[in-house]
C-alpha positions in Angstrom: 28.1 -8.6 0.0 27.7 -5.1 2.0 28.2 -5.1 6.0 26.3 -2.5 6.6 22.8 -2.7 7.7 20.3 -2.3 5.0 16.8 -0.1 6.0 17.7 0.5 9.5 14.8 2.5 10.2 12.2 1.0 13.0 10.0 -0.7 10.3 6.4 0.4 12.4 6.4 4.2 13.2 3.1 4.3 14.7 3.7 1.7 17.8 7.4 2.3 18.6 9.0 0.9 21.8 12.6 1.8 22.8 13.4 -1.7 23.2 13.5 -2.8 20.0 16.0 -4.6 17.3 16.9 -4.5 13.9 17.2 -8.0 12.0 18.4 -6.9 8.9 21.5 -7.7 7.0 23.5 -11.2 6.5 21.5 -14.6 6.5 22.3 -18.0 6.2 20.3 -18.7 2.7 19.5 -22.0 0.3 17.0 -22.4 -2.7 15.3 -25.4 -2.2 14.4 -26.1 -5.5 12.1 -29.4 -5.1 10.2 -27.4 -1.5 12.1 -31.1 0.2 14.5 -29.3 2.7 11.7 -30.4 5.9 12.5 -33.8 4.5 16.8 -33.4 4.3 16.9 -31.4 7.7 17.2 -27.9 6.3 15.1 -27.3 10.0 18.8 -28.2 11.7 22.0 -27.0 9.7 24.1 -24.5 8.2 22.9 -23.4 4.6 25.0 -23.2 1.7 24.8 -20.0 1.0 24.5 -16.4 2.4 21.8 -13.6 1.4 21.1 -9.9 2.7 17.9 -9.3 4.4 15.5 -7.8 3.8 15.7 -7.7 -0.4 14.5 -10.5 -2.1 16.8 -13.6 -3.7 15.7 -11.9 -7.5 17.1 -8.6 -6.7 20.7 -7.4 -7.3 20.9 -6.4 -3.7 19.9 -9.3 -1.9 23.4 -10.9 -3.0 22.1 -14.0 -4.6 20.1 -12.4 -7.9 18.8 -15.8 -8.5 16.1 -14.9 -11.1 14.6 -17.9 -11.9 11.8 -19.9 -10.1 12.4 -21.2 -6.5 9.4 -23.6 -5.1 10.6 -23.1 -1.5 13.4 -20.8 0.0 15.2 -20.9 3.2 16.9 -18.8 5.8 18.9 -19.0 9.3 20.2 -16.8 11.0 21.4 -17.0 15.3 20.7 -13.9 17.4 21.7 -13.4 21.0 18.5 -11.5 22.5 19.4 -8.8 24.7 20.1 -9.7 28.7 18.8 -6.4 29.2 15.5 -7.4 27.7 15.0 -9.5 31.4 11.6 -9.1 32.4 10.1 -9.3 29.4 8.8 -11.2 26.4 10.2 -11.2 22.6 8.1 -10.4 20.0 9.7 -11.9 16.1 7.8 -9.7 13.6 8.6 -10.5 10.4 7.3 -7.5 7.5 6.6 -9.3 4.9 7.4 -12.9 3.3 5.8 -14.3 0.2 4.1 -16.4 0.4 3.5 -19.5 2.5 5.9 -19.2 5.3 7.0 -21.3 8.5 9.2 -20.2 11.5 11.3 -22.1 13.8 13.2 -20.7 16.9 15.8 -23.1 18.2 13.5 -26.0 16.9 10.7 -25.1 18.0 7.4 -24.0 15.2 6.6 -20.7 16.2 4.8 -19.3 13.2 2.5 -19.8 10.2 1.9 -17.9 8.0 0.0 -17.7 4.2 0.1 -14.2 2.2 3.0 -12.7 0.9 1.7 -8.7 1.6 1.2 -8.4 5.0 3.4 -8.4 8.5 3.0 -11.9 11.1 4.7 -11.9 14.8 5.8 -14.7 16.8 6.1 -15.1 20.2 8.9 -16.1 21.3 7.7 -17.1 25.2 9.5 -20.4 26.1 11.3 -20.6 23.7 14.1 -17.9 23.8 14.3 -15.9 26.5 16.3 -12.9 27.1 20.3 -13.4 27.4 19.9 -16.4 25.1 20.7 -17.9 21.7 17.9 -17.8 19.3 18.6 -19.9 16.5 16.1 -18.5 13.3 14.7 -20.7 10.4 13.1 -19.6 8.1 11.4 -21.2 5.1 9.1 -19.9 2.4 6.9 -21.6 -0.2 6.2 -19.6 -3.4 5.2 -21.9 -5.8 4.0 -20.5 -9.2 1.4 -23.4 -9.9 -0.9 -22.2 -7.3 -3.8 -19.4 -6.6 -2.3 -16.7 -5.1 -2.6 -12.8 -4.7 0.8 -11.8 -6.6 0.6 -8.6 -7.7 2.6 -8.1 -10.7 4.7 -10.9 -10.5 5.0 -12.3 -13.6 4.8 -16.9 -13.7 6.6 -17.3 -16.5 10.4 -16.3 -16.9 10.4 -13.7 -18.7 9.7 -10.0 -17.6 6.7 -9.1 -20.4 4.2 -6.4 -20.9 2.7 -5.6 -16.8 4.3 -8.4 -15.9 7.7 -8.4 -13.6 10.5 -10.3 -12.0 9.0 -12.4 -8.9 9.8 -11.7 -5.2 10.1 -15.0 -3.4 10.7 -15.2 0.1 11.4 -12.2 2.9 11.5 -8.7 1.4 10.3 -6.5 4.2 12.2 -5.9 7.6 12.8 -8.6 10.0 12.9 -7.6 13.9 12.2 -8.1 17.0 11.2 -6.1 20.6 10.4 -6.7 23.9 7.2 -6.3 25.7 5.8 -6.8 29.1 3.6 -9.1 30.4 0.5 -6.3 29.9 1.4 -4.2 27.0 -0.7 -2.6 24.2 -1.0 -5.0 21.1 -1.6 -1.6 18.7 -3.1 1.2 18.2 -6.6 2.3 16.3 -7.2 5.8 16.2 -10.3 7.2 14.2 -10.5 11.1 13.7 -13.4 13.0 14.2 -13.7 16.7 13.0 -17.2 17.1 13.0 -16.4 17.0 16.7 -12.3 18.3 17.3 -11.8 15.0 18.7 -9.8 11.4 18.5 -10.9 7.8 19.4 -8.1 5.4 20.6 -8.8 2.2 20.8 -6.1 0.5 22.5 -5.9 -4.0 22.6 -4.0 -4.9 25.2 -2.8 -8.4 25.6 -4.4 -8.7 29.5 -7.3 -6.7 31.1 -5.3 -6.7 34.9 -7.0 -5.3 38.1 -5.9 -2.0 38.7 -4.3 -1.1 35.4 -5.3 2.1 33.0 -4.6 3.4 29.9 -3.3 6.6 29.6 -3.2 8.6 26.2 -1.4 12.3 25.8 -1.2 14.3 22.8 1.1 17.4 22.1 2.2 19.5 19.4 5.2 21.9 18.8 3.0 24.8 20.2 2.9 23.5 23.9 -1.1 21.9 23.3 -1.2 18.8 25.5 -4.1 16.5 26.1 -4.3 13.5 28.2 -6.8 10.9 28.4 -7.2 8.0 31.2 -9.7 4.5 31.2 -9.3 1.7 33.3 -7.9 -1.2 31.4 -9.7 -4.2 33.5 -13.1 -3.5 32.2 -13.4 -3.9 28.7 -11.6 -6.1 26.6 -10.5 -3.1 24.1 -10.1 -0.1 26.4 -10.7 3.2 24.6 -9.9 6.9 25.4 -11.6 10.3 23.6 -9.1 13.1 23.1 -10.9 16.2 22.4 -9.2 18.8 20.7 -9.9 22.6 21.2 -10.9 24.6 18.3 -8.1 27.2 18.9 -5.6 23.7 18.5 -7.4 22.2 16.2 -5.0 21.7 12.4 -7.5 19.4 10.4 -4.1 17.3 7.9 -4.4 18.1 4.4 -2.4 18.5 0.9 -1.4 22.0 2.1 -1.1 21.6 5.7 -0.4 17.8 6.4 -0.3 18.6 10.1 0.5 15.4 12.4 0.1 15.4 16.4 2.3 13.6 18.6 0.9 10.9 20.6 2.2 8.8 23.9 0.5 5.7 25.4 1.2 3.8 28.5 -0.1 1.0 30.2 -0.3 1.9 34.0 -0.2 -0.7 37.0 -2.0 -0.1 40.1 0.7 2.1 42.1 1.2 4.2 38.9 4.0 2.6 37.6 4.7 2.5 33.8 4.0 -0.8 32.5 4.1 -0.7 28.8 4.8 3.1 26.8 5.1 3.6 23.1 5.2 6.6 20.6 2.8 7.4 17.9 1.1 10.0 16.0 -1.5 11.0 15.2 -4.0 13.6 13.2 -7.7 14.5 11.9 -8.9 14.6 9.1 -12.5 13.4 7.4 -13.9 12.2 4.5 -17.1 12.7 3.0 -19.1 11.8 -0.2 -21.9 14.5 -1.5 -23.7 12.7 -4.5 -20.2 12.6 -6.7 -18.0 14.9 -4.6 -15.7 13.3 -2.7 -14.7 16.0 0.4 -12.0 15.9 2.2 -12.7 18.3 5.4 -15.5 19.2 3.7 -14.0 20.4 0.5 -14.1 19.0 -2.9 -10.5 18.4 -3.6 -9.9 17.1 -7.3 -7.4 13.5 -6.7 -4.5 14.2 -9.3 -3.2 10.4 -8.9 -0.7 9.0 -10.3 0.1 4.6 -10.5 2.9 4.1 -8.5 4.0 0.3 -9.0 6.6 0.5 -6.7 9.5 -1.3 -7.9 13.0 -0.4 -8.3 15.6 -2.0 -10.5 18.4 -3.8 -8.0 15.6 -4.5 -5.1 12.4 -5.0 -7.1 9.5 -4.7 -4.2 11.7 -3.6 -1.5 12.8 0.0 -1.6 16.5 -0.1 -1.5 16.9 2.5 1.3 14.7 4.9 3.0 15.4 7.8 0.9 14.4 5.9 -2.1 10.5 6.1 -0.5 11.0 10.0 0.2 12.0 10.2 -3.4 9.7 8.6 -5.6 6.9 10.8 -3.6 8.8 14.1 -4.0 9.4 13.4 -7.8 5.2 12.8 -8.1 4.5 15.9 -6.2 7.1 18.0 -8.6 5.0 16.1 -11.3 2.1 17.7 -10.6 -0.1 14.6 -8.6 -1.3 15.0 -5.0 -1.5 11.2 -4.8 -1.2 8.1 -5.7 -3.0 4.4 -6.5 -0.1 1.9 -4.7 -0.8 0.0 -7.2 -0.9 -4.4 -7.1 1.3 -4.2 -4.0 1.0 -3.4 -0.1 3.8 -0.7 0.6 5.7 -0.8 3.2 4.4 0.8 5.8 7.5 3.2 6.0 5.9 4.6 2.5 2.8 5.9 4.1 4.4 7.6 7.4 6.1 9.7 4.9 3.1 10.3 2.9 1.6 11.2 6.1 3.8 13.8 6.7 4.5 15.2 3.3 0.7 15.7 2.7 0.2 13.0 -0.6 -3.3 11.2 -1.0 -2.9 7.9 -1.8 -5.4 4.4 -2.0 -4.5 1.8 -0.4 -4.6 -1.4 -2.8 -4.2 -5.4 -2.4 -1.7 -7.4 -4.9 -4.9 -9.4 -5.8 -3.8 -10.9 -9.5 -2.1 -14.2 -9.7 -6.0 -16.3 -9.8 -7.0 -15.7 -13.2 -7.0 -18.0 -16.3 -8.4 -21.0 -13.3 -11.4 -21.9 -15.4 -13.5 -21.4 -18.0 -15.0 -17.7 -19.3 -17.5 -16.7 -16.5 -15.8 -18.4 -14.2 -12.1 -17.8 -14.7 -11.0 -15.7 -11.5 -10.1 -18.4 -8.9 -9.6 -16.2 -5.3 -9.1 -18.1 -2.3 -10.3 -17.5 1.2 -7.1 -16.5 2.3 -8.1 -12.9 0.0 -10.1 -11.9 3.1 -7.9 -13.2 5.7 -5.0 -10.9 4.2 -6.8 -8.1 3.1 -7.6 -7.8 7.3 -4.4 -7.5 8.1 -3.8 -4.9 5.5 -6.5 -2.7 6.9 -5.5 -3.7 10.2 -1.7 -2.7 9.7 -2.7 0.9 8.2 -6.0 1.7 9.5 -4.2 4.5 11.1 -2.2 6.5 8.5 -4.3 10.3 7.4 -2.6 9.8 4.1 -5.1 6.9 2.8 -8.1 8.3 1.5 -9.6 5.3 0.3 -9.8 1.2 0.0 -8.9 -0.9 -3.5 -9.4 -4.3 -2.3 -9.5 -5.7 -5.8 -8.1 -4.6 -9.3 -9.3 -5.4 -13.0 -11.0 -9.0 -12.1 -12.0 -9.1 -15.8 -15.2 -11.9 -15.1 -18.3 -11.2 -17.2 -21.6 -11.1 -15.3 -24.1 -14.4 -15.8 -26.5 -16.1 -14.5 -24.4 -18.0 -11.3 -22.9 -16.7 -8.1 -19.1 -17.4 -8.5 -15.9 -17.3 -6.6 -15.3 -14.3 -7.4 -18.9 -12.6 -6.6 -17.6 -14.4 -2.8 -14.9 -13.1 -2.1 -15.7 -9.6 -3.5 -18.9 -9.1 -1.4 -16.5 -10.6 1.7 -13.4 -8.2 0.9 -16.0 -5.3 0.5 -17.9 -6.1 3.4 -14.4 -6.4 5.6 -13.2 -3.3 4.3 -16.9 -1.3 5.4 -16.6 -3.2 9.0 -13.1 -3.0 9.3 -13.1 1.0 8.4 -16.4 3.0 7.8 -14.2 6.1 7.2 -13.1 5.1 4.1 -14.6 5.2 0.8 -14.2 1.6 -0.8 -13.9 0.5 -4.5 -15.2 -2.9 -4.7 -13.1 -3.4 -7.8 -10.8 -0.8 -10.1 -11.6 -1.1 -13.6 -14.1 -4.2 -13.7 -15.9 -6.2 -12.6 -17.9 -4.2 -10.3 -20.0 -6.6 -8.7 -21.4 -5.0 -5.8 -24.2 -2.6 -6.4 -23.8 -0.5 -3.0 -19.8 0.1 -4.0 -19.3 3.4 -2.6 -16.6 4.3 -5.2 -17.2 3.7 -9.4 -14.2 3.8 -11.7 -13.4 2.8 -15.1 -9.8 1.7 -16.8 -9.1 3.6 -20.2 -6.1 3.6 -22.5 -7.7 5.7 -25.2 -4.9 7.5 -26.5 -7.1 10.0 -28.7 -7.8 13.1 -26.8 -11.3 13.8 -28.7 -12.2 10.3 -28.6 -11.3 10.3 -25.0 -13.6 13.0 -24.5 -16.3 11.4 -26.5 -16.2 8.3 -24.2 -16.6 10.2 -21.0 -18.9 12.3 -21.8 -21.9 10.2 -21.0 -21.3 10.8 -17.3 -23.4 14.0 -16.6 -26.3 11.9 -18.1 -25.6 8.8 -15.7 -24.3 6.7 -18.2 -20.4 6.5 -17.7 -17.6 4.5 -19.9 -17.6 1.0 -18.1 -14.8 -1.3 -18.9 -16.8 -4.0 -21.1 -15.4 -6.9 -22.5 -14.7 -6.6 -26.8 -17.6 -8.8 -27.9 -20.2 -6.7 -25.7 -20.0 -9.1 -22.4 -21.0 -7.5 -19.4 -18.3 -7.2 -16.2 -20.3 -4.9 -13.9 -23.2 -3.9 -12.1 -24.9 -1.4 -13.4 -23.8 2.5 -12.2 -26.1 4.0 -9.6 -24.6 7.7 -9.5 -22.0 7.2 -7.3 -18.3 9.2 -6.9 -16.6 8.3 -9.8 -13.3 8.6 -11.8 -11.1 7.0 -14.4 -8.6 5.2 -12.1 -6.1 4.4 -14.7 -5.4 6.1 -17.9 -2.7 7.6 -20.4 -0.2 5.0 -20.3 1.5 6.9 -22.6 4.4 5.1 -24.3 7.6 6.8 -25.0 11.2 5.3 -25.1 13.2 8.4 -26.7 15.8 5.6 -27.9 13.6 3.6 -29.9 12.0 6.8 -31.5 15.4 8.0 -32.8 15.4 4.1 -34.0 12.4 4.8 -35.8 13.0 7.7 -37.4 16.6 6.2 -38.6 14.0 3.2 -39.9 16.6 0.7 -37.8 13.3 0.6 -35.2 13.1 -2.7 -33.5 11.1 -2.3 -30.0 11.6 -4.2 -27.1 9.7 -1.8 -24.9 6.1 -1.9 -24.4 3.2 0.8 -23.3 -0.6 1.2 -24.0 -1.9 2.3 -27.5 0.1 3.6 -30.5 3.6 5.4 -28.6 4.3 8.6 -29.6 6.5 9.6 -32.1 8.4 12.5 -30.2 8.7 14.0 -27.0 6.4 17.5 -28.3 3.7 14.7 -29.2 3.7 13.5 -25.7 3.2 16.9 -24.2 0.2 17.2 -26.4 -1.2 14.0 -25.6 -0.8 14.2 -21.9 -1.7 17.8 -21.5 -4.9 16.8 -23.8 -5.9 13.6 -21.7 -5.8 15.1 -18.1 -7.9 18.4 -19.7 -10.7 16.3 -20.8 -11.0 14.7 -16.9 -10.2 17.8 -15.3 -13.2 19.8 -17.2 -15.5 17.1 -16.3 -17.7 18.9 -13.6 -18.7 15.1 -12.5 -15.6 14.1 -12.3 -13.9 13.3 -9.0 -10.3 12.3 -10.0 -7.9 10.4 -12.1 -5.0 8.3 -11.9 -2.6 8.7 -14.4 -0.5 5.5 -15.7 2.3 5.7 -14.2 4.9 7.3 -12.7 7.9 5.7 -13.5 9.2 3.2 -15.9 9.1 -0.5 -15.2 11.9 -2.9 -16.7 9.9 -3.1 -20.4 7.0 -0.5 -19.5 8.0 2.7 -21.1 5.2 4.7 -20.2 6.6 6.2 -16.7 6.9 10.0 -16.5 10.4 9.1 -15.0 13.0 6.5 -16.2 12.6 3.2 -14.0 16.0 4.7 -12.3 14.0 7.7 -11.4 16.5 9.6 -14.4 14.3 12.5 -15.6 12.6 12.0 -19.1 10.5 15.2 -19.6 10.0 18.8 -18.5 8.3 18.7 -14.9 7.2 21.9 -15.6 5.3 21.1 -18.5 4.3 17.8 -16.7 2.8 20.1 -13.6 1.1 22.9 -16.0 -1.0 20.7 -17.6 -2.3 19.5 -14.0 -2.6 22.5 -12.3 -5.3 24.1 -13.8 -8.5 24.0 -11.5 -10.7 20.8 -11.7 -14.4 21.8 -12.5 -15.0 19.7 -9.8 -13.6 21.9 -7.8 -14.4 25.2 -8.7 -18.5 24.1 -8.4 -18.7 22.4 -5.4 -16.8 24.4 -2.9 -19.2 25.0 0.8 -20.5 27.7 1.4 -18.0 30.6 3.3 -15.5 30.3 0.2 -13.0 27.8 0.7 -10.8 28.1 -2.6 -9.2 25.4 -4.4 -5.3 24.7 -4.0 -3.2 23.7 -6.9 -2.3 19.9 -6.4 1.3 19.1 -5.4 1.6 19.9 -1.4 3.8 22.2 0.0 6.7 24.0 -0.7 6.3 24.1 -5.2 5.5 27.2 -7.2 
């Protein structure tokens, strides 16, 4: 088992502190395979085993590679907080856990939490202060015989079709930091270009007499900006940073410009109460019948499904250059984006899409509730859908790289004559996501079942694997009459269309596994892999295929985007455009040629003054 740290990389680039600490690495660890260990006094001894945080008990590099199913896992670990943390109050933040989790410090219940997506803190106050012990216990219910979001993880044993190895228990970075008494609880900060400025909204944890906010923002060519409120009026103090036109760098593919941003919390004699790092930029999004602008240009998505797993750490990227990676491999591909797809990313991800200049949607691991009751009313998600989903749009409200909201994926529930579950909590995850964020576009649903008429987004799943077919089944959408996933025997999943944006958000799938084609051709064939459709029979085919598919989407003049399935290999999946180890499997220039041609889209609906379309893939490719 290593010794070294695993991902020590502050976990939340957008709200740093300087006192902060790093949890990562050895545990204590135990399976508790009958979810009795409150009963046996797991709550108050040594565990019989040892795992490395933050990878999963499944995964290779987590030590235990345990790969079978676990109805409750527990962890321990003792910390000594830092004396030189005096003054101040500890913070336990804890990434991500899936999926019902409880915390105890030295005994004490300091934290519940249900989802296994999204990041939950505990305050430690009176309970470990600094220059002390403080004795961590962790335990985590993930039992596969209930309704829960779960993303790709498969409930039976086997890894089959779209369906992986599970992730049970902590697989996101564990850490702590100290805060004072006042200090700023996070940052929201919404870009406007229409007027060169930026809105910070900063909750702080008490409105004190006499204290103010104060925000500055810089760049690399000497701009600074500073911005004061008083903090003891309203409950949310917020400042306005206006930006002069001369300094103004709107972010985008080509020029994914990011301003540096300092806040403080400042006491009545001027004194520095609470300060923490950030960044910031601008950037808008618009929708112009079935444009979809970004800064006011029609810019063609070329996305790619990014499922993001790897094969020793599953969920959890094994290191931070493993993140940099698998968005430098899509750009060379070709894509200016990506759908993170049945999975919240770690929020590391999107700081480097930030900076890189790569579109992406940000998405919620919503399956895990079908199959809970009969046809019409089969899709069983719970309340706590909402309750997560909020702390998703919460966490990343503030990254420039997300360009739009995917709440809910493929909830394949034909349309009748009842209100269901499902119709709930769709309308109350859309209606979240609109209040939460009204810069976004949101999807109420990719693929099916559209259930919500005013969606601003409208998509469609297609494997077609016929280029001329393919075309013949999108054509219908210059006459307002797009390819809607339907179920086989005619059922209806969706809401009728009503001309908005819209795109084919997954498609191609192509399946190639170069081993098993040499198998076929020797007649010894006997597949093990899987992909979409018939695969094809050598790697010249796929070019053909591929190049043929993204041309009939990209010469759609109505068409906004696509998102292309997917971009790597996953365990039995063959139909990545890169092995599942990121090994190369075709020609990237191929790959990029067939992308790069201008998008019809494009080319018709640029504003007046003659902004040109730039070919996909960010900076720094030919």
């Amino acid at each position: 088992m290593t010794t070294a740290m695993p991902k020590p990389e502050h976990p939340r680039p957008q709200l740093v502190r300087e006192k902060w600490m790093n949890l990562n690495g050895t545990w204590g660890f135990e399976i508790d395979a009958g979810d009795s260990g409150l009963e046996r006094g797991l709550t108050t001894r040594e565990f019989n085993s040892r795992i490395v945080v933050p990878f999963a008990p499944e995964s290779a590099l987590s030590g235990v590679e345990h790969v079978d199913f676990m109805e409750a896992v527990w962890y321990r670990r003792t910390v000594t907080i830092p004396e030189e943390w005096s003054g101040h109050n500890v913070l336990l933040h804890f990434g991500a856990v899936d999926h019902d989790t409880t915390v105890w410090v030295n005994g004490v219940e300091v934290a519940r939490h249900r989802g296994g997506f999204t990041p939950f803190t505990a305050d430690l106050g009176g309970v470990a202060e600094p220059g002390s012990d403080a004795v961590i216990v962790v335990r985590a219910r993930d039992s596969r015989h209930e309704m829960q979001a779960r993303g790709k993880q498969a409930t039976w044993y086997n890894n089959t079709h779209c369906q992986y190895t599970r992730t049970t228990g902590i697989w996101q970075t564990v850490w702590m930091e100290a805060v004072p008494d006042v200090y700023i609880k996070r940052l929201r900060m919404t870009p406007h270009l229409a007027d060169s400025s930026i809105t910070v909204e900063l909750p702080i944890s008490r409105n004190r007499a006499g204290h103010v906010v104060v925000a500055t923002l810089t760049d690399s060519s000497g701009l600074r900006i500073e911005a004061e409120a008083r903090a003891d009026l309203d409950l949310t103090p917020s400042l306005r940073l206006e930006i002069p036109a001369e300094s103004l760098r709107p972010w985008s593919i080509e020029d994914p410009f990011l301003y540096d941003l300092e806040v403080s919390v400042r006491d009545g004699s001027g004194a520095v109460v609470d300060h923490v790092t950030s960044y910031t930029a601008v950037r808008s999004i618009a929708l112009d019948g079935r444009v979809v602008r970004i800064n006011g240009k029609a810019v063609f998505q070329r996305l790619v499904l990014d499922q993001g797993y790897w094969p020793d750490s599953l969920m959890t990227s094994p290191d931070e250059a493993a993140l940099i990676k698998d968005i430098e491999l899509s750009m060379a591909a070709g894509f200016n984006g990506a759908r993170l797809h049945q999975k919240v990313f770690e929020e590391r991800f999107l700081y480097h899409a930030d900076r890189l200049g790569y579109l992406v949607w940000g998405e919620f691991g919503d399956w895990g509730v079908s199959g809970g009751g009969t046809i019409g009313h089969n899709q069983k998600p719970t309340a706590s859908f909402v309750a997560q989903w909020l702390e998703v749009l919460k966490r990343d409200f503030n990254h420039p790289s997300i360009i739009g909201w995917c709440p809910l994926n493929e909830t394949h529930q034909i349309l009748h004559d009842r209100l269901t579950v499902l119709d709930d909590v769709t309308e109350a995850m859309f209606l979240a996501t609109k209040l939460a964020d009204p810069t976004r576009p949101v999807i109420d649903a990719s693929g099916y079942a559209h259930r919500i008429r005013e969606t601003d987004i409208y998509d469609s799943h297609s494997y077609e694997q016929d280029p001329d077919r393919f075309r013949i089944e999108q054509q219908g959408l210059a006459g307002g009459k797009p390819h809607v996933n339907r179920k086989a025997d005619g059922g209806e999943y969706s809401v009728p269309y009503a001309g908005q944006p819209y795109f084919v958000s997954e498609f191609g799938g192509i399946w190639w596994n170069e081993a098993e084609a040499r198998q076929a051709v020797e007649g010894t064939d006997v597949a093990t892999s899987w992909g979409y459709g018939q695969r094809v029979g050598s790697e010249e085919e796929f070019y053909a295929r591929f190049d043929g598919l993204c041309a009939v989407l990209l010469e759609n003049p109505e068409m906004f985007g696509y998102c292309y399935t997917q971009l790597t290999d996953v365990f039995q999946e063959k139909n990545g455009i890169f092995t599942f180890d990121r090994g190369s499997k075709f020609d990237l220039a191929r790959i990029r040629a067939s992308q790069r041609r201008p998008a019809a889209i494009e080319t018709r609906n640029q504003p007046a003054g003659g902004l040109r379309p730039t070919a996909p893939g960010g900076p720094g490719l030919p």
